[in-house]
N, C-alpha and C positions, 0 to 999 in steps of 0.2 A: 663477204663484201666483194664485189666484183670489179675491176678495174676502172680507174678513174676517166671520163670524158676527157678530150683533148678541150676540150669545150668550156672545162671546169668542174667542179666537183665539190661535196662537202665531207667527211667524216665524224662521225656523228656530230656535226655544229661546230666542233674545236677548233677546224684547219681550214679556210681557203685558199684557194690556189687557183688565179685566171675568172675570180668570182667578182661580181659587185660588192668592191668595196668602198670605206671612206680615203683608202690609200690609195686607188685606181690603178692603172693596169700596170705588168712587171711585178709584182707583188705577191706577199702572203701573210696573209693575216690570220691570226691565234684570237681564239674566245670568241672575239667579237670582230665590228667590221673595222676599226680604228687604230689594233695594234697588232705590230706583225714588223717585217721584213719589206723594203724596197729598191729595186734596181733603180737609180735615179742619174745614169747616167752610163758611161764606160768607164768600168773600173771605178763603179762608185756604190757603194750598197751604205742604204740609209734603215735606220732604228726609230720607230714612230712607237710610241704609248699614248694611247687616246689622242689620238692626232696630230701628235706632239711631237719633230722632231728631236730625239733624245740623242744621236752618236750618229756619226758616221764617218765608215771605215774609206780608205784608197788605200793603193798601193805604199807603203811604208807608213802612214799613218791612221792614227786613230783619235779623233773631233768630238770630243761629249760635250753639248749644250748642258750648262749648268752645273753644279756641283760632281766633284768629285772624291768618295767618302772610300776608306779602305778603313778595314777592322770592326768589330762587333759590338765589345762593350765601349772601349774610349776607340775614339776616330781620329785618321788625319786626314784631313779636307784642305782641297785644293780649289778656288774661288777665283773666277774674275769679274771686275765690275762692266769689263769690256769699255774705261772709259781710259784708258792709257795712251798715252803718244807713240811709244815701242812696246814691242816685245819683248819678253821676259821668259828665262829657260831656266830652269835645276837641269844640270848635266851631271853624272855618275860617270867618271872614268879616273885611271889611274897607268900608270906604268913601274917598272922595277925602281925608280925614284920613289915615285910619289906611287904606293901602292892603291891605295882611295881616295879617291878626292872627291868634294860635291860640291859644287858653283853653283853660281847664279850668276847671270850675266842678263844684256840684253843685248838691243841692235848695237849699241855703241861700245858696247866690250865687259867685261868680269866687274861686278860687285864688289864677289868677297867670296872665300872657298872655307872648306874644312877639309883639312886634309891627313891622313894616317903615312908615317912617316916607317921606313923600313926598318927603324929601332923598336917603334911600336908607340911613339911620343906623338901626341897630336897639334899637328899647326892651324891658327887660324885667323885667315889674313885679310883685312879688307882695304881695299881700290880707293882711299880718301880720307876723309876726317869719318870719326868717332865722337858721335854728343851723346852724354848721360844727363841725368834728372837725377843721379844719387852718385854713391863713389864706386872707385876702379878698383877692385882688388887682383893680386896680383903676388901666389903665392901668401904669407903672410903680412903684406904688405898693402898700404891703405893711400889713395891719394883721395883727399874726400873734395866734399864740392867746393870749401873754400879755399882752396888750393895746396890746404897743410897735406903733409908726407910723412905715413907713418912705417917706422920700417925699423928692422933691428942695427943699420947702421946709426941712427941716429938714437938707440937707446929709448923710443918713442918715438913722438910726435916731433917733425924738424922744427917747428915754433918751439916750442918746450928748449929743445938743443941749441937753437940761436939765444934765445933770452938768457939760459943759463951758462952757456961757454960765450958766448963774444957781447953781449949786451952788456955780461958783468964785469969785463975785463975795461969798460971805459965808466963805470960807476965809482 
């Protein structure tokens, strides 16, 4: 094969480069004419499959329209419906305090973190109320939805312990 035209060129069909394609000029497209590589700006390079913008990269970032799946057999997918008021970040950092930490935050400030404490004990804290639909455990200890408290100071359930130490002390 002999060098490619500045002109443009194919390789056996697989590759163009400077060719009519459905991505137009700046580009290079793979297979066919729809999916490939485009320069879409300064300092902007864009990811098209079947015509379809899918990712695109600048300087310190990187933009995927649409899902985002990591692992093979079980996944963790990352989703927006894009109908949100703010932004919303997972942050990964930590310092000799706080060796890992992982937030979430948004425009207005921190959620809630999980974070790896330098004993090795893990903290995990959130920015407001806490609502459940069933109970809190907590160590061996139960605060259930109707508000009783089960715990080994109270030898059970704290209903159980008021009825029989102070209920029966005025019967």
């Amino acid at each position: 094969m002999g060098a490619l035209s500045v002109n443009g060129g194919r390789i056996n069909g697989a590759l163009g480069i400077g060719t009519d394609n459905a991505l137009g000029g700046s580009s290079i497209v793979f297979g066919d004419s729809d999916t490939g590589i485009k320069q879409n700006g300064d300092g902007v390079l864009d990811v098209y499959a079947n015509n379809a913008l899918v990712a695109r990269l600048q300087p310190g970032k990187l933009y995927v329209v649409g899902d985002v799946l990591a692992g093979d057999g079980k996944k963790l997918s990352l989703t927006s419906d894009n109908n949100s008021v703010l932004n919303a970040r997972f942050n990964l950092w930590g310092d000799t305090n706080r060796p890992t930490v992982i937030e979430l935050d948004d425009d207005q400030g921190w959620h809630l973190y999980s974070q790896r404490n330098p004993d090795g004990s893990i903290r995990f804290m959130v920015n407001g109320e806490i609502f459940t639909t069933g109970s809190i455990h907590a160590g061996a200890n139960t605060i259930s939805t109707d508000g009783n408290i089960y715990g080994s100071l109270w030898g059970g359930w704290l209903n159980d312990w008021i009825n029989n130490t102070i209920t029966n002390r005025f019967v």
